[in-house]
One Martini backbone bead per residue (centre of mass of N, CA, C, O) as a GRO file, in nm:
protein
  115
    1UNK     BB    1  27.584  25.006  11.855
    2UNK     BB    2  27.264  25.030  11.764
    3UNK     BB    3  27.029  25.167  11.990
    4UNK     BB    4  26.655  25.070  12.046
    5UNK     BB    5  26.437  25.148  12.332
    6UNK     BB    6  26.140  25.057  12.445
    7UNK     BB    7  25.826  25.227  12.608
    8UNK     BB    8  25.503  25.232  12.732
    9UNK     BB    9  25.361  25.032  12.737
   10UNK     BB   10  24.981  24.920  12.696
   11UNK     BB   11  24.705  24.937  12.876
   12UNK     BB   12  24.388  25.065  12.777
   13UNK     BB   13  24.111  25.279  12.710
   14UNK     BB   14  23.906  25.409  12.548
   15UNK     BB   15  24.043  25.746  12.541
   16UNK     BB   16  24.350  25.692  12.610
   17UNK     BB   17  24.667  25.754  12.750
   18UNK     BB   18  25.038  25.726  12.580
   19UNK     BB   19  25.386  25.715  12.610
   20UNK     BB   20  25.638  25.680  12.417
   21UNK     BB   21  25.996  25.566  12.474
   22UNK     BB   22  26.316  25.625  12.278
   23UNK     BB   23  26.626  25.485  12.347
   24UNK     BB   24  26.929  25.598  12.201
   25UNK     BB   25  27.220  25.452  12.067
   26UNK     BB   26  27.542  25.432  11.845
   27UNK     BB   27  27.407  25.751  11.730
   28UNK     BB   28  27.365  26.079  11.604
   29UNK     BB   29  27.079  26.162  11.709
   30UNK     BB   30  27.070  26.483  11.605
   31UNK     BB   31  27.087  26.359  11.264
   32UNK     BB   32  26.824  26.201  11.301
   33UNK     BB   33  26.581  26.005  11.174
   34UNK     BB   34  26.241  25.945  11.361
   35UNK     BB   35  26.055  25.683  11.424
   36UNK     BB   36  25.729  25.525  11.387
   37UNK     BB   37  25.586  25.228  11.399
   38UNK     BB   38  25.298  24.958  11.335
   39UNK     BB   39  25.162  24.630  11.446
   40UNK     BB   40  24.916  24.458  11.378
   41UNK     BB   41  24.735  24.195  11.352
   42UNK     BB   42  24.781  24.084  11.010
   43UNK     BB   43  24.952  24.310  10.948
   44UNK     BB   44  25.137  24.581  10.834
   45UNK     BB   45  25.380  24.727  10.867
   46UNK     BB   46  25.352  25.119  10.981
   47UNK     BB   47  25.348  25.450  10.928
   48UNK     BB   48  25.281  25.694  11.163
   49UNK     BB   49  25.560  25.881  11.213
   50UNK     BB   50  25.762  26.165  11.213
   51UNK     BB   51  26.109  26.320  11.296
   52UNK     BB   52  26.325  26.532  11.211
   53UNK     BB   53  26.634  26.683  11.292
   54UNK     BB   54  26.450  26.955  11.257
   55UNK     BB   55  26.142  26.896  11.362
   56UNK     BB   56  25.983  26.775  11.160
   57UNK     BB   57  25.653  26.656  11.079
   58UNK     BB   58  25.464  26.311  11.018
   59UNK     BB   59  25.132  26.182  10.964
   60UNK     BB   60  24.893  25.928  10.928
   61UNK     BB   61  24.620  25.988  10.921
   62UNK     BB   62  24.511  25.791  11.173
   63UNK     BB   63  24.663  25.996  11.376
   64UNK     BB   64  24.604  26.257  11.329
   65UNK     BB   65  24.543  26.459  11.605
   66UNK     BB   66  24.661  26.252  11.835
   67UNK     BB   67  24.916  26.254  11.793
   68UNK     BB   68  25.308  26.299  11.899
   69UNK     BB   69  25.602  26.394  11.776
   70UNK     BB   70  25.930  26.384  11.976
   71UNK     BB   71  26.257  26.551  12.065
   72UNK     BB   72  26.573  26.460  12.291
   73UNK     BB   73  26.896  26.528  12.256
   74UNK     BB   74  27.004  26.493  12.537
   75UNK     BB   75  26.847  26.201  12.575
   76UNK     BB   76  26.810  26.024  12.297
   77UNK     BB   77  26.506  26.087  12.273
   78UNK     BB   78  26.172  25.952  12.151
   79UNK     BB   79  25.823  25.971  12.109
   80UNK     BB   80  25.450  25.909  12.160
   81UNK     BB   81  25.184  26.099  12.210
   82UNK     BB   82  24.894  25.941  12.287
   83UNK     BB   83  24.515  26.024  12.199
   84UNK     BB   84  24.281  25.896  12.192
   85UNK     BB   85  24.228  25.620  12.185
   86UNK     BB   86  24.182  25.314  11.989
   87UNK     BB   87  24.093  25.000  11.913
   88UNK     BB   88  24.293  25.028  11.647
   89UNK     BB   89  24.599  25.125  11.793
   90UNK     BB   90  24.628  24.814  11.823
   91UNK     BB   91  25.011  24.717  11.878
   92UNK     BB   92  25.297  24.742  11.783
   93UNK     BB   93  25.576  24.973  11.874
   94UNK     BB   94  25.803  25.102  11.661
   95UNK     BB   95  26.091  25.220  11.637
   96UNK     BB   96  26.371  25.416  11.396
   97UNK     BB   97  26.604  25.401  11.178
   98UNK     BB   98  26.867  25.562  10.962
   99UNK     BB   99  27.239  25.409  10.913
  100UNK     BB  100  27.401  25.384  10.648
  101UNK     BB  101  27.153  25.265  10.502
  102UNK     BB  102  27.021  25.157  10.766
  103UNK     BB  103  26.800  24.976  10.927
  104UNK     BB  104  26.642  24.998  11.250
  105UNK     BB  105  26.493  24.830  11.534
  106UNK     BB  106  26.339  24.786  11.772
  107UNK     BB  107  26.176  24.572  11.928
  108UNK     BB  108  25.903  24.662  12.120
  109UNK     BB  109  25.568  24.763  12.190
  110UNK     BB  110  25.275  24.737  12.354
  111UNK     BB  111  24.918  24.855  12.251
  112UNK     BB  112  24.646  24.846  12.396
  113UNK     BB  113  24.262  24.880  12.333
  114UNK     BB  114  24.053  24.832  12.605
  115UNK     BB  115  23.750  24.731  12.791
   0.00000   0.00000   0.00000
């Protein structure tokens, strides 16, 4: 079955860095549309990252130029190498993919941005 299990995540002061990373297990990671999502407290969850099977990305407005989508197919793991954190980036941070038209989520990672 598909699994997606986040990792990396935690307490930050502004302006600093943290790398996420989701091992992906039960589906072709090598063929597969890897996302990031996160939900902040009253919000709903948004699309940060995205990077295609064949390594193009894609990033919200809000992270651009700050955040980072890769991945290593090797390893079947995706990241999220996030810097210049600002306390607007405090969310849970989902994993995702879509395998036979389902989407599927990891459990989630928090990450707080707070001095």
């Amino acid at each position: 079955q598909v699994q997606l299990v986040e990792s990396g995540g935690g307490l930050v002061q502004p302006g600093g860095s943290l790398r996420l990373s989701c091992a992906a297990s039960g589906f072709t990671f090598r063929n597969a549309d890897m996302n990031w999502f996160r939900q902040a407290p009253g919000k709903e969850r948004e699309l940060a990252a995205s990077i295609t099977d064949g390594g193009n990305t894609n990033y919200a407005d809000s992270v651009k130029g700050r955040f980072t989508i890769s991945r290593d197919n090797a390893k079947n793991t995706v990241y999220l190498q996030m810097n210049s954190l600002e306390p607007e980036d405090t969310a849970v941070y989902y994993c995702s993919t879509r395998v036979a038209f389902r989407r599927y989520w990891g459990q989630g990672t928090q990450v707080t941005v707070s001095s």
